[in-house]
Phi, psi and omega in degrees: 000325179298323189320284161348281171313294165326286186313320187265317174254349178287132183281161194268129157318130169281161188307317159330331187256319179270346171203127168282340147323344191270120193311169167271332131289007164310276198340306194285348177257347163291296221307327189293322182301311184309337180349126189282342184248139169300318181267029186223004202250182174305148155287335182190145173314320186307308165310334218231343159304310204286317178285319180299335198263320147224052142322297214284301214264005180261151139288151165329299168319287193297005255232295191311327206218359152293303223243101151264121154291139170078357172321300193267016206234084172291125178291138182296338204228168194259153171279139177236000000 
């Protein structure tokens, strides 16, 4: 049962944290995939194409104050 409790409410350390090697928007885009609520999580692949492709195409400099995860990443359906 703790296992459990831990798996549904505890938030995942970010990568970042756990290796400083790791970038800090690499990080903010796993945390997003971990997201605990479904509707906090990527919505579609394509969002999650779109923050990867531009990590990889921003520097090193621009990376901190550039990259919002999920800006461009839209539900195929409507909310209800």
């Amino acid at each position: 049962m703790r296992l459990i409790h831990e798996h549904l409410a505890k938030r995942a350390v970010p990568p970042a944290e756990v290796t400083p090697s790791v970038s800090v928007p690499f990080s903010e885009i796993v945390m997003h995939l971990l997201e605990k609520e479904p509707d906090s999580r990527y919505q579609t692949a394509d969002g999650l194409l779109y923050d990867l492709e531009r990590l990889r195409d921003t520097s090193a400099d621009e990376r901190a104050t550039v990259l919002r995860v999920g800006e461009n990443d839209f539900a195929m359906r409507l909310a209800t």
